[in-house]
C-alpha positions in Angstrom: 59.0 35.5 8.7 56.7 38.5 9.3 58.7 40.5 6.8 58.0 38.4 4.1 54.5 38.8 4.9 54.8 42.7 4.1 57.1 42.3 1.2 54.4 42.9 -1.1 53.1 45.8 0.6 56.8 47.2 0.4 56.7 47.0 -3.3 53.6 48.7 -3.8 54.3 50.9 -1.1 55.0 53.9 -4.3 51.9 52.8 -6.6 50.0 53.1 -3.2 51.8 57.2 -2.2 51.0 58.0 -6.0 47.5 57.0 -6.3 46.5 58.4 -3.0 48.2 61.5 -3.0 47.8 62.5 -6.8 44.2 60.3 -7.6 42.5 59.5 -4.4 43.2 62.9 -2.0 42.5 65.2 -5.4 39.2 63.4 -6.4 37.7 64.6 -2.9 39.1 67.4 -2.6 37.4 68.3 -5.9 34.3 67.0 -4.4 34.1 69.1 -1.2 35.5 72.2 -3.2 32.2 71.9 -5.3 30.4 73.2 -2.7 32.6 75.9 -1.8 33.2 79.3 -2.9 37.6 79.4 -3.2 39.5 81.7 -5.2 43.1 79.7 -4.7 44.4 82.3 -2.6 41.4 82.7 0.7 40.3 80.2 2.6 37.1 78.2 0.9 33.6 79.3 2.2 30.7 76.7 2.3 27.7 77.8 -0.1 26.0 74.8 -0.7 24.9 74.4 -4.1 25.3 77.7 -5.4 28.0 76.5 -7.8 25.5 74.1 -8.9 22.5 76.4 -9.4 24.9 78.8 -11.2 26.4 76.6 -13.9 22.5 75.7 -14.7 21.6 80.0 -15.2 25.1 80.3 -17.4 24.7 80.7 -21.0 28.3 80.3 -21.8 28.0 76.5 -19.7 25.2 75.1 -22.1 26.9 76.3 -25.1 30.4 74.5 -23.7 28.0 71.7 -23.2 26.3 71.6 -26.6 29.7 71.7 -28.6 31.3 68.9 -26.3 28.2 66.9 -27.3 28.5 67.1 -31.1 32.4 67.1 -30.7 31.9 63.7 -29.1 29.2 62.3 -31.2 31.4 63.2 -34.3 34.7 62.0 -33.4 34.2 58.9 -31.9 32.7 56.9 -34.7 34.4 58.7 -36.9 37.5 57.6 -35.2 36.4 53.9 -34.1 35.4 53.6 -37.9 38.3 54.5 -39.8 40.4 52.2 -37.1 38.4 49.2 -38.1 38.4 49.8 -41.6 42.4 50.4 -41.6 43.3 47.8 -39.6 40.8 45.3 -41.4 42.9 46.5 -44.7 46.2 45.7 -42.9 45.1 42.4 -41.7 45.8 41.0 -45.1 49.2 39.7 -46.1 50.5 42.9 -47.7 53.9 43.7 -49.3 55.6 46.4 -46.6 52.8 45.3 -44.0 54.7 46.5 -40.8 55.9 49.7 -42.0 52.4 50.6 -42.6 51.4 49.1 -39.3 53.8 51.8 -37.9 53.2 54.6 -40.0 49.7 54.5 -39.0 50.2 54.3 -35.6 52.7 57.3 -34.8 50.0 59.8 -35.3 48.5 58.4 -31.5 51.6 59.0 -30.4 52.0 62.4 -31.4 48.9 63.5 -31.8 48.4 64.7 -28.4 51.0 67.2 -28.4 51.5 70.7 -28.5 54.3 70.7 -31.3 51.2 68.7 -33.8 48.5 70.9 -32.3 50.8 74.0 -33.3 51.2 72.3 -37.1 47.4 71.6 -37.0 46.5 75.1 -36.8 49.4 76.1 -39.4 48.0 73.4 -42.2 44.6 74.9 -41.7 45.5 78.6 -41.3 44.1 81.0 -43.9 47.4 81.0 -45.8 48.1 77.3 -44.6 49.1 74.5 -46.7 45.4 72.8 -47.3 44.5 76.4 -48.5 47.3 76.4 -50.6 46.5 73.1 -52.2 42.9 73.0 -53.2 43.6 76.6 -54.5 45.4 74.8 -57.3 42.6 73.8 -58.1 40.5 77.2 -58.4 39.1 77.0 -55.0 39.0 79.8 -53.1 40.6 79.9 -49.7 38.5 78.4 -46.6 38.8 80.2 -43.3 38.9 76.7 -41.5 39.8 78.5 -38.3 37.7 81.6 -38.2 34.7 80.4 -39.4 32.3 78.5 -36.5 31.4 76.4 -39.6 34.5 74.8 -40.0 36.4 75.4 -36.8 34.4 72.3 -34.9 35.2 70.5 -38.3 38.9 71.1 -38.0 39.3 70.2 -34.2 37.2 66.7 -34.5 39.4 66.0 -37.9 42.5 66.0 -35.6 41.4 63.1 -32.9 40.0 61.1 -35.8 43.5 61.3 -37.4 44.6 59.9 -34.0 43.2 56.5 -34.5 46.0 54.4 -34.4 45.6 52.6 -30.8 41.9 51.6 -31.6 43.4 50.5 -34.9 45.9 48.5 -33.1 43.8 46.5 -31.1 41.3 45.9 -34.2 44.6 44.3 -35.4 44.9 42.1 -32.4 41.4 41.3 -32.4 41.3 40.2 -36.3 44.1 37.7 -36.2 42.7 35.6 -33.1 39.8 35.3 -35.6 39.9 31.7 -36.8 40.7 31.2 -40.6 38.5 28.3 -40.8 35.5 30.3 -40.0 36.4 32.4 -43.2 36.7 29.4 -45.7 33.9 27.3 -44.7 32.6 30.7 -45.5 33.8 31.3 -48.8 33.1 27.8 -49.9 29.4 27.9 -49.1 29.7 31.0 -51.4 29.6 34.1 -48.8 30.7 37.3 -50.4 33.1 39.6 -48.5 30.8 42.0 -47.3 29.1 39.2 -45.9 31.6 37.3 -44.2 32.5 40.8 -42.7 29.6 41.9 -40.7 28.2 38.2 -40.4 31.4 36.8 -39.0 34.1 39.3 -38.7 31.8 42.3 -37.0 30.5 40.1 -34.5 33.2 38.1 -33.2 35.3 41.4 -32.3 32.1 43.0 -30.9 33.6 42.9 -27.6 36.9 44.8 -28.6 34.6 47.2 -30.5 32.7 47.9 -27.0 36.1 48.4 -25.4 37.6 50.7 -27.8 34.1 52.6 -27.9 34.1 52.8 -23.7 37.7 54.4 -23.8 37.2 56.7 -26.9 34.2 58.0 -25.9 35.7 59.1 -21.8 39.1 60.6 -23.8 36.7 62.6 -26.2 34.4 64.1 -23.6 38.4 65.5 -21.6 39.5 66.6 -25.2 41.5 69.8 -24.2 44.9 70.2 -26.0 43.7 70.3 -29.1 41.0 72.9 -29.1 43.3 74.9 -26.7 45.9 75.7 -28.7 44.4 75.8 -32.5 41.8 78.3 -31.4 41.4 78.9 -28.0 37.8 77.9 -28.4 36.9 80.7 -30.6 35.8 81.6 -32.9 32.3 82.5 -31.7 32.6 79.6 -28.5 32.0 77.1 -31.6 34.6 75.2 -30.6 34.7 76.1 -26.6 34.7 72.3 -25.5 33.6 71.9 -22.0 36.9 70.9 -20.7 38.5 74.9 -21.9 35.5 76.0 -19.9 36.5 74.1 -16.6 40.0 75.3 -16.9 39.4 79.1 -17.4 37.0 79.0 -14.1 39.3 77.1 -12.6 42.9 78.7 -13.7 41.7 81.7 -15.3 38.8 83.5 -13.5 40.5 81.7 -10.0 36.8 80.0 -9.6 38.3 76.7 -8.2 34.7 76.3 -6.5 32.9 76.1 -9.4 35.2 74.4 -11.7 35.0 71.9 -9.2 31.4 71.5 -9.6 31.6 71.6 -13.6 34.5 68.9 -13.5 31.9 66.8 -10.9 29.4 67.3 -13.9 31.5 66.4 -16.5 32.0 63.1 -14.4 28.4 62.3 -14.1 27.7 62.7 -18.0 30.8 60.3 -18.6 29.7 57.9 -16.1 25.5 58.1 -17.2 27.0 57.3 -20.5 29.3 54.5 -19.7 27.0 52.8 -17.7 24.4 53.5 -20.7 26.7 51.7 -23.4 27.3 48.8 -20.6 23.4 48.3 -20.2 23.2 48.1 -24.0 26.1 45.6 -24.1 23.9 42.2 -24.1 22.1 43.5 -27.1 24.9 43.5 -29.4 28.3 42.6 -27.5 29.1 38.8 -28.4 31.3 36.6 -26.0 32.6 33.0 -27.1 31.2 31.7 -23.7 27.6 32.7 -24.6 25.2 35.0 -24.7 26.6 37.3 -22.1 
């Protein structure tokens, strides 16, 4: 009788080891580390908030910071808006629906990786394929990767091409829309732009504030991306703040301190989530009311 009590606790005995040895011990550690001075190799030496009062004196940390900011304030409604508008598009009953459906959700898939990062930076090279095209049409090669101009441009064009899992839950969120709604519409005479952010737009609002909440955490840990198609360069102008935790960290054997920028990074995620879920009564809409 009393094992049957613990049965449960038996089959989440591994989820239990996993998230306490790889989540819970790690995100601790991190946090006592921040306050340490530990090359990876010696013992870590308390120094209070020197790690702290060093990331605030650093050029090269504001700079980090400043790029992650406009990365992240270009991408992500870039990203949510192009999801909404394709999966609005495929909500209608369209000849080949579901191979579309799945062709526009496979870049998601592979977008992370380092075999599309890789092709990324050979499209956009200086004797690339997107070169190649427009120059057949007299324009003159663009150094998308070399110049700062166009390097942020090129990195942010890559996680907005990613948009098919927001795009699949728009999907999800448009058919539980009631098509009676949309004809009483149409017959009092509502155009379509209308009936879309007058009925459409706000009835999803709450899968909108999801999708927004989880973009806008995966944007500000962007890493792969930037990594491998330029390294950051050129100039820093695409140095996102999550390259500049991991040379500290990896690279310059400053596990102290990129424990403290990693601790920052969390705050400015969590000031912002908690930002968008203070702003949620404003403009999030709920079937039960006006929560």
């Amino acid at each position: 009788m009393k094992l049957k009590k613990h049965v449960g606790i038996l089959y989440i005995l591994p989820w239990l080891i996993g998230i306490i040895a790889f989540t819970a011990f790690p995100f601790i550690a991190s946090f006592v580390l921040s306050f340490t001075d530990y090359n990876l190799i010696s013992s870590p030496s308390f120094v209070g908030l020197s790690n702290y009062r060093t990331m605030m004196d650093t050029p090269l940390f504001w700079k980090s910071l400043r790029t992650t900011f406009i990365y992240v304030f270009v991408t992500v409604p870039l990203k949510l808006s192009f999801a909404l508008f394709i999966a609005y598009i495929l909500n209608f009953k369209l000849k080949g629906v579901n191979f579309f459906r799945t062709a526009y959700y496979l870049p998601s898939i592979l977008g992370g990786s380092v075999a599309i990062a890789v092709l990324w930076r050979f499209l956009f090279a200086d004797t690339g394929l997107i070169n190649m095209i427009i120059g057949n049409f007299g324009v003159d090669p663009i150094s998308w990767l070399g110049n700062p101009r166009y390097a942020i441009f090129t990195i942010s064009l890559l996680r907005v091409w990613q948009f098919g899992s927001p795009m699949v839950i728009f999907l999800a969120a448009l058919k539980n829309i009631p098509e009676s709604l949309y004809e009483a519409a149409r017959i009092d005479g509502a155009s379509k732009t209308h009936i879309f952010f007058k009925i459409t737009l706000p009835l999803i609002t709450p899968i909108v504030f999801f999708n927004f909440i989880m973009q806008l955490v995966q944007a500000f840990q962007e890493f792969n991306g930037p990594y491998i198609i330029t390294g950051g360069g050129p100039l820093n102008s695409t140095y996102l703040f999550p390259l500049y935790i991991y040379d500290n960290s990896f690279k310059y054997f400053r596990m102290g301190y990129g424990s403290a920028l990693s601790w920052f990074l969390f705050a400015i995620i969590m000031v912002f989530t908690l930002i968008t879920f203070k702003s949620e009564k404003y403009w999030v809409h709920y079937d039960g009311g006006d929560e």
